[in-house]
N, C-alpha and C positions, 0 to 999 in steps of 0.2 A: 135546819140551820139556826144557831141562837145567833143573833145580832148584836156584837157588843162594838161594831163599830161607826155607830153612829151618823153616820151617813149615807144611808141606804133606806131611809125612811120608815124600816121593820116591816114586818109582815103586814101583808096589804088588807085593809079594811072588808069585808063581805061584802058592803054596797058599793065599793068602788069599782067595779070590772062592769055594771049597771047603769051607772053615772056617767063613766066614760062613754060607753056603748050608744049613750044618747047622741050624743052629737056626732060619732060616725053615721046613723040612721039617720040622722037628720042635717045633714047640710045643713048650714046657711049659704043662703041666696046671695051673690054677692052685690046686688043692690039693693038688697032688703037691710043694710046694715047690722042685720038681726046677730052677726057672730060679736057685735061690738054691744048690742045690749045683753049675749050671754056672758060675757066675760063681765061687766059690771053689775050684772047679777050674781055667777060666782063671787066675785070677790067683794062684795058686800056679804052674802053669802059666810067665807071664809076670815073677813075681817068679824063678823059679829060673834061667830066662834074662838077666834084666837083674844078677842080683848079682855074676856077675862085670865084668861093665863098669865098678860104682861101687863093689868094694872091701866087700862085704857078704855078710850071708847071706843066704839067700832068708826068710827067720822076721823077718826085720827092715826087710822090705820093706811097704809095705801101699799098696793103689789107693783113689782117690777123688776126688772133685770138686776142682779146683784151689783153690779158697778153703778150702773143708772141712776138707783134708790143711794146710792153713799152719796154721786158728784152731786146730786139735785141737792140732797141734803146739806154738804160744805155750800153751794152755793146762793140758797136761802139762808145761812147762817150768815153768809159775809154780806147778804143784803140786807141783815138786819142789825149787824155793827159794821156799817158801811168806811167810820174811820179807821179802823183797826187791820192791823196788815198780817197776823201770825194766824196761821189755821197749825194746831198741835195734834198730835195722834202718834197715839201708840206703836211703839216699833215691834208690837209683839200680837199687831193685829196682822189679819191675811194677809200675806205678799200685795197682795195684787190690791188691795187696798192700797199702797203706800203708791202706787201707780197711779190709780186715780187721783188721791187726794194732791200729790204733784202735779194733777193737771187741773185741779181746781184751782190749787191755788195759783196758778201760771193765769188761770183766766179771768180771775178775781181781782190779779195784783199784789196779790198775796206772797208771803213766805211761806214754805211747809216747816215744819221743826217737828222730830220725831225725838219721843221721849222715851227712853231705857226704864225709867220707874218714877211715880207719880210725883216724887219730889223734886224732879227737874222740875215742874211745876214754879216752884219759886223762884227760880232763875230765870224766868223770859218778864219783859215789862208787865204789868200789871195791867195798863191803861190800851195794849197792843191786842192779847189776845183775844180774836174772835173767838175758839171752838176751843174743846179739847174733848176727844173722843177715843175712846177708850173701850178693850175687850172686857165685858163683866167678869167673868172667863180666861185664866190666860194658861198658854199653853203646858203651863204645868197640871193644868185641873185645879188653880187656886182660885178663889172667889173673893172677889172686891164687895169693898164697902162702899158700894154704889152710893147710898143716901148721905154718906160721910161726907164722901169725895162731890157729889154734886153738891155739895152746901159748901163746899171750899170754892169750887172753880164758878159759882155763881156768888159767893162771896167778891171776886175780880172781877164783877160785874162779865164774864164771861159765860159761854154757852157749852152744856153738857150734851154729847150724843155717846149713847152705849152699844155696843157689838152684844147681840142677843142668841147670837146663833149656835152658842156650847151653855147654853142656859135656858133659855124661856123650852117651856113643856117637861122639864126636871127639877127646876130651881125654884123655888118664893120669888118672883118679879112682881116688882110694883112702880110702877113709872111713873103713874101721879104720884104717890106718897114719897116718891125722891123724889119730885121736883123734875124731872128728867125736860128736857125742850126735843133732842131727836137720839130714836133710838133704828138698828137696822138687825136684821138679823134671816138667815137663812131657814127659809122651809120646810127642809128635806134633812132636821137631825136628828130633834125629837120632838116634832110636829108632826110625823107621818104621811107629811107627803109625797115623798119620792123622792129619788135624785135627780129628777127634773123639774123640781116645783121652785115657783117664785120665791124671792125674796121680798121682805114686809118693810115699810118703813113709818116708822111710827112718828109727828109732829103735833106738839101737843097744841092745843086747840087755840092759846094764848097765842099762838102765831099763824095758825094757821089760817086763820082772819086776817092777817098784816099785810096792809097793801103799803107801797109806796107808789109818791107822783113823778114821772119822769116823761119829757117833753112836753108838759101838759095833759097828760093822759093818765090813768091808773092803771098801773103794772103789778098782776100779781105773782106773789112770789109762787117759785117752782112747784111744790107739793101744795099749794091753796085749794087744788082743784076735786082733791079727794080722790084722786085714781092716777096711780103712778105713771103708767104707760100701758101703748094697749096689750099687753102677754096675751098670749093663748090662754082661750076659754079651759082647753085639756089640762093643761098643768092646775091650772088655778080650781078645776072641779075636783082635781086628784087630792090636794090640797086643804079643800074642803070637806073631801070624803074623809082623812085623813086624822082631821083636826075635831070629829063628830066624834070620835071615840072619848074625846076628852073632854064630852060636852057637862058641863057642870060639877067638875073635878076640881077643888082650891088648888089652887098652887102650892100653900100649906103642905096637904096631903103628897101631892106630888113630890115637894123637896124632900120629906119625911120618908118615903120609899126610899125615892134616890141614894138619902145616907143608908139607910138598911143593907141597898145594895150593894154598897160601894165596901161599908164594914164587913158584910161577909165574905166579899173577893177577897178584904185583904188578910184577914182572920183565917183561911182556906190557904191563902197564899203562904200566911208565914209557918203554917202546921206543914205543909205538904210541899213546897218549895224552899226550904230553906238553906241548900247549900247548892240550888244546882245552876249560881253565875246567873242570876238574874235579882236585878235591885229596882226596888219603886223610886222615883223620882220623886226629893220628896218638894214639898211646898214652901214658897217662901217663908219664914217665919210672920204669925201672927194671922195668917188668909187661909183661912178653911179651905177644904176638897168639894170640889162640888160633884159631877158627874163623870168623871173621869179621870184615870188613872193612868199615869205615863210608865212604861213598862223599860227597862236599858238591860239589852241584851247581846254579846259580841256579833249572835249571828240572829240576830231578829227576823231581817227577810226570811232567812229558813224556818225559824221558828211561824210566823204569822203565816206561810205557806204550808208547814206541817198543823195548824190548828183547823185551816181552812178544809187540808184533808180531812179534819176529823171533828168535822161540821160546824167549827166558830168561825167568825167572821171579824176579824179586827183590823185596823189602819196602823200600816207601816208610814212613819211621819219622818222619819231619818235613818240610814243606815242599821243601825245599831241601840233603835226605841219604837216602839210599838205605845199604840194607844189604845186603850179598852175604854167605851163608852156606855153610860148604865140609863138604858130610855125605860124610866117607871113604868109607861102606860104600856108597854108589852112586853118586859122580863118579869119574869118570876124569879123566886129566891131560888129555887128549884132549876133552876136555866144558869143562874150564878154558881152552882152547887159543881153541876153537870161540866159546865165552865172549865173550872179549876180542877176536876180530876181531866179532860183532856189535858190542860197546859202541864199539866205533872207527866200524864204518858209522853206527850211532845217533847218538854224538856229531855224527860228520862231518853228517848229514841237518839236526838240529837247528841248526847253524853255518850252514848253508846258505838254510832257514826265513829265520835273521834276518837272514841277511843280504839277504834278499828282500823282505822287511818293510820294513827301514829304506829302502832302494834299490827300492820299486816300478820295474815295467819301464815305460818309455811309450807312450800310447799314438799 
């Protein structure tokens, strides 16, 4: 099966099925608290691994439930511009983000304002905004100028968090060198760890010390503690196992494949697909491609279901688009190659169908 759709975590690591194994063999006791020091073992563990990927320390790293790691995150930010009423966020981030971040800011006091493209930016007060967080990534597969844009929305004495999770393990991330205050991003894309592995969230360390006093006492903020929440020791070892493959690999190198990748689907694509009713979505002007490639096609489910017969693996994201996703640390240009002559037999079968439909044979 080649894996180009990105969240399946690719092919499973050799030590991971060993890792795991561990801790079915071994119980923890459940008054030994011992499953709560393996999981802060993993995830120290998996945070020392992932920090060089996105530009971090491993102390600034922390795991948790995907929604968990975003509300903590809006709500240490609104503790740290306590007068400020607008949390912003992208309307082009996960569904289910726009859910929480509405319930942060319902608990905060806050207003949510979701932004269409970064230049609403200028239109909310300057002196209001707590947050503005935003996909690096957006669903076109175009790539933001993360460092640009954090030196704008920190220019409004406002606070930058990034969506990492169609980027970090493909892309050059660097979170100290932008400037970044919180970033979040999924495990399970091109981190290898499964489609049940935690989400990370990153707080950079200038805050992560920030106490404030309230009734007399010091209250620290949400993510201070260095450990998100307690997730299961299993996800967070898979995780770990996951994240070994890519132990001392620049991120450099990595985004360097990624384009390789991404140029030879579409060089492949326009040689051997080019009349058969399938268009790339392209990119906003000016925002490079990063990892992934939006495909628009009338009968996409059939098509993503006829590639699946014939062994690719891609994300149906709407009716009528598909999404091909390119994880450096296990395709080959060889798997990209292999790729693109199935999606030419799939097309060609599907052309074939209709035109059998329309033209019944007689009898």
């Amino acid at each position: 099966m080649i894996h180009l759709d990105g969240g399946a975590g690719g092919p499973q690591p050799r030590t991971t099925p060993a890792r795991l194994r561990r801790f079915v063999d071994h119980r923890p006791e459940p008054r030994a608290r011992r499953g709560d020091g393996e999981c802060r073992r993993e995830a120290r563990g998996a945070a020392t691994a992932l920090a060089p990927l996105i530009g971090a320390a491993p102390e600034e790293i922390t795991f948790g439930e995907p929604s968990i790691t975003l509300f903590k995150a809006l709500l240490a930010a609104a503790r740290l511009r306590p007068h400020r009423r607008i949390l912003a966020l992208g309307r082009n981030c996960f569904a289910g983000d726009h859910y929480v971040a509405e319930s942060a800011a319902r608990f905060t006091g806050c207003t949510l304002r979701l932004l269409d493209h970064v230049d609403e930016l200028a239109d909310l007060p300057a002196d209001q905004v707590v947050i503005v967080a935003l996909a690096h990534t957006d669903p076109t597969g175009a790539v933001r100028d993360a460092a640009a844009l954090t030196s704008a929305i920190r220019e409004r004495d406002a606070l930058a968090l990034w969506d990492l999770s169609y980027s970090a393990g493909a892309l050059d991330v660097d979170l100290d060198a932008w400037g970044v205050d919180f970033a979040i991003g999924a495990g399970h894309r091109f981190l290898g760890g499964g489609a049940g592995a935690p989400s990370y969230c990153f707080v950079a360390d200038r805050h992560r010390a920030r106490t404030r006093v309230c009734g007399g006492g010091v209250v620290l903020h949400p993510l201070s503690s260095g450990f998100g929440d307690p997730s299961s020791a299993l996800p967070l070892a898979e995780l770990h196992a996951g994240l070994s493959v890519l132990r001392d690999v620049p991120p450099a190198a990595l985004a360097a494949k990624t384009r390789g990748l991404v140029s030879l689907f579409l060089r492949r694509l326009d040689e051997h697909c080019p009349d058969a009713g399938i268009e790339v979505v392209p990119t906003p002007p000016g925002m490079p491609r990063g990892a992934q490639v939006l495909l628009r096609h009338p009968h996409a489910q059939r098509l993503g279901d006829a590639l699946y017969n014939r062994g690719v693996l891609v994300e149906g994201v709407e009716p009528d688009r598909l999404r091909f996703s390119f994880a450096p640390s296990w395709l080959r240009h060889v798997d990209v190659w292999e790729a693109t002559d199935e999606l030419h037999g799939a097309l060609h079968d599907i052309a074939l169908h209709d035109v059998a439909a329309v033209n019944p044979p007689r009898r």
